[in-house]
Structures are given as structure tokens and as C-alpha cells.
C-alpha positions as CSV (number, residue, x, y, z in Angstrom):
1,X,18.8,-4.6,4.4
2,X,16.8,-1.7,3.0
3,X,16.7,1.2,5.1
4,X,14.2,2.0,7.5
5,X,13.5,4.7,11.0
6,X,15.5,1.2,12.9
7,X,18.2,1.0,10.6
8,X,20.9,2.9,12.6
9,X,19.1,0.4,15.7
10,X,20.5,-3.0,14.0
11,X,23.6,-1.4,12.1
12,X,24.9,-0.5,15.8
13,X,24.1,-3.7,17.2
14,X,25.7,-5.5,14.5
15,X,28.9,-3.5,14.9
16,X,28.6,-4.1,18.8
17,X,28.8,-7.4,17.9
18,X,31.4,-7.6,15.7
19,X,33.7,-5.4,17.8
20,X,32.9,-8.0,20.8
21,X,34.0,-11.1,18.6
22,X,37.4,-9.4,17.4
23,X,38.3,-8.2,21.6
24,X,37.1,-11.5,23.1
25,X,39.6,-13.4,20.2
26,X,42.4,-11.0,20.9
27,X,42.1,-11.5,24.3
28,X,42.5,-15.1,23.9
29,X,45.6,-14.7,22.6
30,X,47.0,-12.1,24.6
31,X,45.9,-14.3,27.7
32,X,47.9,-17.1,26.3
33,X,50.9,-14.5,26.0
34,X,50.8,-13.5,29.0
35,X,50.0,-16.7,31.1
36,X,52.9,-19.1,29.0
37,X,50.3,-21.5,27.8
38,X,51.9,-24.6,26.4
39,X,49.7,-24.3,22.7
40,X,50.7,-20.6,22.5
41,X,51.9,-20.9,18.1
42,X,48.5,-23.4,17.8
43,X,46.1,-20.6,19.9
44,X,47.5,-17.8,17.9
45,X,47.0,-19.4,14.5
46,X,43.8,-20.6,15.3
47,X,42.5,-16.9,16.3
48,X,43.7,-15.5,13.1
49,X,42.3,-18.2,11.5
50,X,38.8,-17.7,13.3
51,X,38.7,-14.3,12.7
52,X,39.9,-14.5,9.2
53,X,36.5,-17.1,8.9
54,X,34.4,-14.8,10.9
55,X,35.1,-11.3,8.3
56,X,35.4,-13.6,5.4
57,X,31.8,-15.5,6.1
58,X,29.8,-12.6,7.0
59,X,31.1,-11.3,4.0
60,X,30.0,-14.4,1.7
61,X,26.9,-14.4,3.5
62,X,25.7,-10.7,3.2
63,X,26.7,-11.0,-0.9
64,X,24.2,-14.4,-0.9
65,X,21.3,-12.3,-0.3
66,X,21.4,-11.3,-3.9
67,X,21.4,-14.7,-4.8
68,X,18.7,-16.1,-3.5
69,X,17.3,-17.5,0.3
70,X,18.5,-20.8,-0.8
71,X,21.5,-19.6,-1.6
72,X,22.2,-17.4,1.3
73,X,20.4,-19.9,4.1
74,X,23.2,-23.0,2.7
75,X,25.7,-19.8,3.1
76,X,25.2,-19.1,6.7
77,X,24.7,-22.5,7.6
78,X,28.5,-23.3,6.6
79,X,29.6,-20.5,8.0
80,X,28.0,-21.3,11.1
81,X,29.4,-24.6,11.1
82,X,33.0,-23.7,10.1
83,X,33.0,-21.1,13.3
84,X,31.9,-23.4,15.6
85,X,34.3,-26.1,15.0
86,X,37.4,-23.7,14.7
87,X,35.7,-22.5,17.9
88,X,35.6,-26.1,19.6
89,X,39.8,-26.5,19.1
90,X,40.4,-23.4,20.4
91,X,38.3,-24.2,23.6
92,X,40.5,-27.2,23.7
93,X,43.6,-25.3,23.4
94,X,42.7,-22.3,25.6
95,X,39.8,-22.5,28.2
96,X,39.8,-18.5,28.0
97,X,37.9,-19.0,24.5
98,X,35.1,-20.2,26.3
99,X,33.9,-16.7,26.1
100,X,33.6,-16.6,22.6
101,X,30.3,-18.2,22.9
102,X,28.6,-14.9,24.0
103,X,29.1,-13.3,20.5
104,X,28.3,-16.8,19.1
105,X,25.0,-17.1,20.3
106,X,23.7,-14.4,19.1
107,X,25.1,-15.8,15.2
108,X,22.7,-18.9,16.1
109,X,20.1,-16.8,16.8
110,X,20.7,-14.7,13.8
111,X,21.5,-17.4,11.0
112,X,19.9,-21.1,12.3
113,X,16.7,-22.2,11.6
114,X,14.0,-21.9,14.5
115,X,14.5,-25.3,15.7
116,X,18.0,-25.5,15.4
117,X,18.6,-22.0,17.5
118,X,17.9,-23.2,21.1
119,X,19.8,-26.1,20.7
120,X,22.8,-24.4,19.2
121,X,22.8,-22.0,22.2
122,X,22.4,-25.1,24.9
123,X,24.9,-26.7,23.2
124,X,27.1,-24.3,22.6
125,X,26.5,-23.4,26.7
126,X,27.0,-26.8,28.4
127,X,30.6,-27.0,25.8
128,X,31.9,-23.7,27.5
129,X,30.8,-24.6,31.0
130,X,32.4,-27.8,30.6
131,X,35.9,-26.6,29.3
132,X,36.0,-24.0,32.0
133,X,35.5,-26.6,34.7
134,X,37.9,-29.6,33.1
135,X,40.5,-26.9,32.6
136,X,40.5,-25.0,35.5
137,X,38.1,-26.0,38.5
138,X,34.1,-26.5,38.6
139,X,32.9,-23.2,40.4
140,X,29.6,-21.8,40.5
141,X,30.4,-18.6,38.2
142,X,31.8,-20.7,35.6
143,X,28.6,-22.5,35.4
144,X,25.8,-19.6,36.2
145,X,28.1,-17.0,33.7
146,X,27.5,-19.2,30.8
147,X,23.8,-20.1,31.5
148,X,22.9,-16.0,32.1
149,X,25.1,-14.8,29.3
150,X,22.6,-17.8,26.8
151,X,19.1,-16.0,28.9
152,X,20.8,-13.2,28.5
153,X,21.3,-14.0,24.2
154,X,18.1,-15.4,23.9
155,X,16.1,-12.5,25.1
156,X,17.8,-9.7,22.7
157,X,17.8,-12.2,19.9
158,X,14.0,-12.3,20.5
159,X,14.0,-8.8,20.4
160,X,15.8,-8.1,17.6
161,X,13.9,-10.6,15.3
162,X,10.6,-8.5,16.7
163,X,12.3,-5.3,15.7
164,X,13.4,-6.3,12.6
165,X,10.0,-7.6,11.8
166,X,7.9,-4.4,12.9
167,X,10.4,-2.4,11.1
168,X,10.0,-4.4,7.7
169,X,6.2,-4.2,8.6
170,X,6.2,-0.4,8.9
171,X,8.6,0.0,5.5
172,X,5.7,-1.9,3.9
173,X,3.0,0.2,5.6
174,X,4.8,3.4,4.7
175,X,5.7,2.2,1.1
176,X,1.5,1.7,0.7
177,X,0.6,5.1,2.1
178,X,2.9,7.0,-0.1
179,X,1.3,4.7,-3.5
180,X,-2.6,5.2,-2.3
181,X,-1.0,9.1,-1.6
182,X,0.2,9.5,-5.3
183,X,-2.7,7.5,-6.5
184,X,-5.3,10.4,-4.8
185,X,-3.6,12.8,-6.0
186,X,-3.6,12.0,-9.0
187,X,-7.2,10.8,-9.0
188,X,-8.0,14.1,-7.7
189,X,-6.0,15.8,-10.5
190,X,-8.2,13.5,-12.7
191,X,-11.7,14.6,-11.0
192,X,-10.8,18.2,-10.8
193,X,-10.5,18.3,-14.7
194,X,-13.1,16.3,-15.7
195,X,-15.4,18.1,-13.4
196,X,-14.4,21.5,-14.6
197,X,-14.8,20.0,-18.6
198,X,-18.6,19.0,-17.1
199,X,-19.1,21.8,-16.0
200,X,-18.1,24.2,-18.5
201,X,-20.0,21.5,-20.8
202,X,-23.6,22.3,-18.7
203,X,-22.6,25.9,-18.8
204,X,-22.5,26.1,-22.9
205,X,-25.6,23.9,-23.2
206,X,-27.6,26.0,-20.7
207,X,-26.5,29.3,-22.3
208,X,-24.6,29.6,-25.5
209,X,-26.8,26.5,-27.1
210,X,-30.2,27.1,-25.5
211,X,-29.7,30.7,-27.0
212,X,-29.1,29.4,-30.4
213,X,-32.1,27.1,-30.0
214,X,-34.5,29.9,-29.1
215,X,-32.8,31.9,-32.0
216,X,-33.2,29.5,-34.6
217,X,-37.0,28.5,-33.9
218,X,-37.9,32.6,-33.8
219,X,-36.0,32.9,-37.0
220,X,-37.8,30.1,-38.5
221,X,-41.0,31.3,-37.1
222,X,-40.6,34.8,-38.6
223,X,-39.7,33.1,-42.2
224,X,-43.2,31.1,-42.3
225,X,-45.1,34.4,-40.8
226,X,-44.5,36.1,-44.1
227,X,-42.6,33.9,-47.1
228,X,-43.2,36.6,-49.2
229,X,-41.8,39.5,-46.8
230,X,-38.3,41.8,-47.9
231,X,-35.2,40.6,-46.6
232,X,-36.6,36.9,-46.3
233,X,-33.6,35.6,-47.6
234,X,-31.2,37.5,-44.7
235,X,-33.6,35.7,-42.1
236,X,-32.8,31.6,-44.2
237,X,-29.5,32.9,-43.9
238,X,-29.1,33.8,-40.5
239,X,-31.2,30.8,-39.3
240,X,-28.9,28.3,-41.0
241,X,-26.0,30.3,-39.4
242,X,-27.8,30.0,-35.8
243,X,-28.1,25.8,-36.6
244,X,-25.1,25.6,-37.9
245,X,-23.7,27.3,-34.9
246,X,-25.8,25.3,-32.6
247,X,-24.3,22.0,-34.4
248,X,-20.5,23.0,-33.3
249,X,-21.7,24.2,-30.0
250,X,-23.2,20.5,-29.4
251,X,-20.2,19.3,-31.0
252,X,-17.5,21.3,-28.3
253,X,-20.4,19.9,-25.3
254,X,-19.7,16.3,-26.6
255,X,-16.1,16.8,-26.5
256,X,-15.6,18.4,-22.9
257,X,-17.4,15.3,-21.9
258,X,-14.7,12.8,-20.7
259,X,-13.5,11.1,-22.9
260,X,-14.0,7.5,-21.7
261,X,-17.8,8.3,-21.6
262,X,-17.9,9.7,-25.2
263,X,-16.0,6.8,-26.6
264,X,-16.6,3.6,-24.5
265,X,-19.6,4.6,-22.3
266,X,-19.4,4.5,-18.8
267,X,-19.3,0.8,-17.8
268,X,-16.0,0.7,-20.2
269,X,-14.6,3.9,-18.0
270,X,-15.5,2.0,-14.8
271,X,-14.0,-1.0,-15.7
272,X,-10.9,0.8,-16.6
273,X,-10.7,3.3,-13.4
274,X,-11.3,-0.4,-11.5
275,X,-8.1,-2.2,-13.4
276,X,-5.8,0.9,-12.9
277,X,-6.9,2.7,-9.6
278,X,-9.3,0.6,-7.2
279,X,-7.8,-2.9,-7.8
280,X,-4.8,-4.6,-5.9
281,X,-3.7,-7.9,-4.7
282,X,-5.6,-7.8,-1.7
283,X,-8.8,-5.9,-3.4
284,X,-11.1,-7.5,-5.8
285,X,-13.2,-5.0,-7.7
286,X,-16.3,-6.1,-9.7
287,X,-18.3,-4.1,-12.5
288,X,-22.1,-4.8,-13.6
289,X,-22.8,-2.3,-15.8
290,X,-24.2,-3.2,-19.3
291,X,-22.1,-2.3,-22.0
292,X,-24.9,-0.9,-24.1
293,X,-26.2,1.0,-21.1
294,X,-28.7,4.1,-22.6
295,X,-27.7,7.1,-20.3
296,X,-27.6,11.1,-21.3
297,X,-24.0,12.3,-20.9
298,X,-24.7,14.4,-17.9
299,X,-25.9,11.5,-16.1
300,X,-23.2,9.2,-17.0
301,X,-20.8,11.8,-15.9
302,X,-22.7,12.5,-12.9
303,X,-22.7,8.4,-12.1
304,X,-19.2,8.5,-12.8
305,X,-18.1,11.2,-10.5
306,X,-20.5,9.4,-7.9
307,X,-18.8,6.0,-8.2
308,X,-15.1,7.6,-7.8
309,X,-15.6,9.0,-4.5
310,X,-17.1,6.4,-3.5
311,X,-14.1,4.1,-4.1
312,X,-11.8,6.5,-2.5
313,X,-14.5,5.6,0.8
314,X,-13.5,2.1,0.0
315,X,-10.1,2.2,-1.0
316,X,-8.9,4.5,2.1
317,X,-11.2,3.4,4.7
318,X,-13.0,-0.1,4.7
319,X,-10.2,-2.6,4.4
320,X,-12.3,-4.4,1.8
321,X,-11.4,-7.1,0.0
322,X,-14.1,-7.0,-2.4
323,X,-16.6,-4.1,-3.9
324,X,-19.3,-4.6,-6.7
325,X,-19.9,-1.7,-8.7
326,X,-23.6,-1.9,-10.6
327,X,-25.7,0.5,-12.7
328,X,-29.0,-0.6,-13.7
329,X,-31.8,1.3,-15.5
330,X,-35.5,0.5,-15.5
331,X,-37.7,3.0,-17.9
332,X,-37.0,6.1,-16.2
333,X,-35.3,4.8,-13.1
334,X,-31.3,4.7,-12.7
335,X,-29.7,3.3,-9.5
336,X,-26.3,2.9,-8.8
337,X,-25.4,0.7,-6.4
338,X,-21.7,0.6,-4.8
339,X,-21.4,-2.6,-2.2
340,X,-18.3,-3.7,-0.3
341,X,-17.6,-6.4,2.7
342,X,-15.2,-4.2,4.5
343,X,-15.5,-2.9,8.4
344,X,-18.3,-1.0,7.6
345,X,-19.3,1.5,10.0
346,X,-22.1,3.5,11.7
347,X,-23.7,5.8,9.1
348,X,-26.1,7.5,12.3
349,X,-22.9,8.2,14.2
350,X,-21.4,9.5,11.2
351,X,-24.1,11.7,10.3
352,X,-24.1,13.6,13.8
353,X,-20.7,13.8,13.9
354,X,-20.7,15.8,10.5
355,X,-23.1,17.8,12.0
356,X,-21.1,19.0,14.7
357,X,-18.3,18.9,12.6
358,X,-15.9,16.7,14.4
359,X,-15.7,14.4,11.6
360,X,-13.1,14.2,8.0
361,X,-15.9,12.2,6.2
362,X,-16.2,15.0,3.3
363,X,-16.0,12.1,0.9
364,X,-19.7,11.0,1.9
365,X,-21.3,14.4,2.2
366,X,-19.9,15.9,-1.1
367,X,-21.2,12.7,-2.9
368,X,-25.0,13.6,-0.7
369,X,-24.8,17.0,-1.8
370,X,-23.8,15.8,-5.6
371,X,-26.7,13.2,-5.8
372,X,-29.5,16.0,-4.1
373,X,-27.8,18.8,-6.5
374,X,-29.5,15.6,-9.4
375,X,-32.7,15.2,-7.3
376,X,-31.9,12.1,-6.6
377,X,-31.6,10.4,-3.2
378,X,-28.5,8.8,-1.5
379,X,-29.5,5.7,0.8
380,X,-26.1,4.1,3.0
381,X,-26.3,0.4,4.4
382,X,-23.8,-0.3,6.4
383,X,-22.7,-1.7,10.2
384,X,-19.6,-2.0,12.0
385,X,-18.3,-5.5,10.5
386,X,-21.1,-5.8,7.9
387,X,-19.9,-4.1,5.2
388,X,-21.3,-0.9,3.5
389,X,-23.6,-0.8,0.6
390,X,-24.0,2.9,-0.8
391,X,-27.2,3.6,-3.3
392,X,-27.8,6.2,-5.8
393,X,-31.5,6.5,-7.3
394,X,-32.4,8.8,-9.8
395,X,-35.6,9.3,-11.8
396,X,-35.0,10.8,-15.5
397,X,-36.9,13.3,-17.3
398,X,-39.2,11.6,-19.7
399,X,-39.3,14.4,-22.0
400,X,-35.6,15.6,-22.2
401,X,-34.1,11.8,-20.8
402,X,-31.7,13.6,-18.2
403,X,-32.3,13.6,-14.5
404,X,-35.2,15.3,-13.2
């Protein structure tokens, strides 16, 4: 059993248990000591032998786990079997064994099927009632003690199956949160380097190769004023240097760009962030973006940056099982368009809630502030059980072809 916050719970339980079988079998045979009884040699053999089947079975039946459920159900059902027989013999020989069926219910419970456990414990009840009556006398505690000491079985069996299952429930739940946890963090490792590379990349174009630019056209504006004026050839030469300068500078911008986008284009860089980060067994993550979508770099990156935080909305929060992503362009009009059919939520409530800052959803308002810093606009669908549809519109320059 892997271990878990209720491990020590069943682990003393079990030993409980075990230390309850082995004092209920040696009292058997010391009772039959002590009291002369006729089948002394056949009860004391018979104990050994039921404990030696006992320590020997759970054994066999804890190493079947590796093995397989088959393996390990046809294990426990033997064992199971063989215990209750040598059980049944000893009753016969010693009505003091009766008592063994308190430990022994609790292996029904433990090892039989769901149909077969009930039955096992009546059974196994009415046997030990009976033996305690034919060998001794019928009396109302040898009746009501077996019948409270099955109630008494059933109801911590129950509870320990409930335990057990809440405990593998939260070993899953905690396994998932420490994945997505890893996953964010390195998804914001990610983000935080790519938007530092985008940013130095619109900090070089905005300085170091608009400067070049305006160098180069004065230069070449001063060599047609006068072809024929002195030192005409240090002007060609320093505007060729200023272009050539202005080529690597748009070279190094290209290359801060992330690389997916450079290379593949940002439907290939979705698709990818969508097989390795957003999708699991229980998520299904669509992307519609056209392959041969026309989008300046900043934009792409910008769309890109937009569409990751608003997966991490859908990954940590919505309990989606499915989320299209879609990009579509129409002259100078982009949208992105992020839909999913998880809880959805109340985008008003939200929104005052942010306001007076009793709210975590940073996610939403960094992407608003992102999208306005664009001049576009940020529209957000969504109801509790509805699903949430989040929208991105922007309008591109016509002149330059990047956002206005």
C-alpha cells in the first residue's frame, strides 16, 4: 500500500488485528491446558497449524499484489478458505475457538468479494453461536456476543473501506496538484523568458533600429542633395554601414522572438503548448488556427502570451473537459477566441470583486491589461455552469500591419 497522511491509521489497525488472532489462538490452547480437555495434542496442533496458515497466507497474499488482482484475489480467496476450515475443526475440538470469529470477520470483510462478505460473516456467526450452545449450554450471551461482535465487524469494516478509499482519493488529488504545480512553474519560467526576449525585442526595434532607419534615409538624403559635394564617398560609406547595421539589428529582433513563432508560426506553437501542457486524459484541447496564418511577430507573440494565461484560467479553475483555441483574421481584424464547457463563472461578480480586491483572479486582469496595452478589447462569456468563452479583438495598422 503506498503511503499516505492514513497510513500509520490502517498499519495500526492491521497489527491490532493480527495481535488479536495470535492471543485469541493461544488462548485456545492454554484453555484446553488448563481445563483437561479430551482433544488437548489435536487442539494444540491445530492452533500452530492455524497460525502457521494465518502468517504464511497474509504473507502469499501481500506478495500477490505485484502479481496482478487476479492473481492476488484467487490468493486471498484460498487463504480465506483454508482458515476457515482449519477454523471449523477447531470449533469442533474446543468451543473456546468460537472466538476466533471476531478477527475472522474482519478477514471477510477485508479479502471477499461484496456479495460474499455478509454472508461469510452470518455464517461464520450462527457456526460460533451454535458450537457455544451444543458444547456448553444455550444462554443469551453466547448468542447476543456473536451477533454484536459481526454489527460490531461490519461497521469498522465499512469504515475502513471508506478510509481507505478517501485516503487513495486524496493520494491522487495530492499527486495532481504537485504535477499542475511543477507544470506552472515551469510554464511561468517559460512566459517570464519569452516575455523578457519580447520585450527586449520591441525595445531594439523602437530605439536601436528606428535610429538606424532615420540615419540611413538622412544619409541618403544628404548624398542626392549634392552628388558632386567633398567627402561624398564617407557619406555611401557610412549609409551602407547604418543598413547594414540595421539588417543585423532586425536580424537579433527576429531571433529574441520565440522560437516556435519564428520557425513554425503560432498555430504550430499552440498546438504544441496544447500536446505538452494543456492536454490530459480528462481534458480535450482543440486548435483552429490556420497554419499559414499572416500575423506580424509582435502580434503573434502578443496572441500567444494571451492564449497561455488563458489556459492556466482553464486548466486550474474550470474543470473543463474541453477548450477550443481559434485565431482568425479578416483584412485588418484579428480575434482570438478561447472557449471552454467548464463551471463557468460570474464575470460581473468577478469584476467587483477585483475591484475591492478580495479576489486571486490576476490571471484575467493581467490578460485585460495585456490586450488594452494592444488597443484591443477583451470581451468574457461565461455563467455559472455554461462554460466560459474569452475573446480578444484587435484591429491592425494598415500601414505598418501590427496592432493599432
Amino acid at each position: 500500500m503506498s503511503h499516505t497522511a492514513l497510513t500509520p491509521v490502517f498499519v495500526g489497525l492491521r497489527t491490532s488485528l493480527h495481535i488479536l488472532f495470535v492471543a485469541l489462538t493461544v488462548l485456545v490452547v492454554v484453555r484446553a491446558l488448563v481445563d483437561g480437555n479430551p482433544n488437548m495434542v489435536a487442539v494444540v496442533a491445530l492452533a500452530a497449524l492455524l497460525l502457521i496458515t494465518y502468517g504464511f497466507g497474509g504473507y502469499l497474499a501481500r506478495h500477490a499484489m505485484s502479481s496482478g488482482a487476479s492473481a492476488q484475489s484467487v490468493t486471498a480467496y484460498l487463504w480465506a478458505l483454508v482458515l476457515s476450515a482449519e477454523w471449523l475443526v477447531l470449533v469442533w475440538l474446543s468451543p473456546d475457538a468460537a472466538y476466533l470469529v471476531f478477527p475472522l470477520f474482519f478477514l471477510y470483510l477485508h479479502l471477499l468479494p461484496r456479495g460474499w462478505r455478509t454472508l461469510a460473516v452470518l455464517g461464520s456467526t450462527l457456526l460460533a453461536i451454535a458450537a457455544l450452545g451444543l458444547h456448553s449450554e444455550w444462554t443469551v450471551g453466547g448468542v447476543v456476543g456473536p451477533l454484536v461482535g459481526a454489527g460490531v465487524a461490519i461497521v469498522i469494516g465499512l469504515g475502513y473501506k471508506s478510509l481507505a478509499a478517501e485516503a487513495a482519493e486524496r493520494e491522487l488529488l495530492v499527486k495532481q496538484l504537485l504535477e499542475t504545480r511543477d507544470q506552472l512553474a515551469h510554464t511561468e519560467r517559460e512566459s517570464g523568458v519569452l516575455a523578457e526576449r519580447a520585450r527586449l525585442a520591441r525595445e531594439i526595434h523602437d530605439t536601436v533600429a528606428q535610429g538606424l532607419s532615420s540615419i540611413q534615409l538622412l544619409l541618403h538624403a544628404a548624398e542626392r542633395a549634392d552628388p558632386n559635394a567633398a567627402g561624398l564617398e564617407h557619406v555611401r560609406l557610412a549609409r551602407e554601414t547604418a543598413a547594414a547595421n540595421l539588417a543585423d539589428t532586425r536580424n537579433f529582433i527576429r531571433e529574441l522572438a520565440p522560437a516556435a513563432l519564428v520557425e513554425q508560426g503560432i498555430g504550430a506553437a499552440l498546438r504544441r503548448l496544447a500536446d505538452t501542457q494543456w492536454q490530459s486524459p480528462e481534458r480535450e484541447i482543440r486548435v483552429r488556427v490556420a497554419d499559414a496564418l499572416d500575423l506580424p511577430m509582435p502580434v503573434q507573440t502578443a496572441l500567444l502570451r494571451i492564449a497561455q494565461g488563458a489556459m492556466a484560467n482553464v486548466v486550474q479553475h474550470s474543470e473543463a473537459t474541453q477548450a477550443t483555441i481559434s485565431i482568425e483574421r479578416d483584412n485588418s481584424d484579428v480575434r482570438l477566441s478561447i472557449a471552454d464547457n467548464g463551471r463557468g463563472f460570474d464575470p460581473e461578480r468577478v469584476k467587483a470583486a477585483s475591484a475591492r480586491g478580495v479576489t486571486d483572479s490576476f490571471g484575467l486582469t493581467a490578460t485585460r491589461e495585456r490586450v488594452e496595452q494592444l488597443g484591443g478589447t477583451l470581451t468574457v462569456n461565461s455563467r455559472p455552469g455554461a462554460g466560459t468563452t474569452v475573446t480578444v479583438d484587435l484591429m491592425l495598422s494598415p500601414s505598418t500591419g501590427e496592432s493599432a
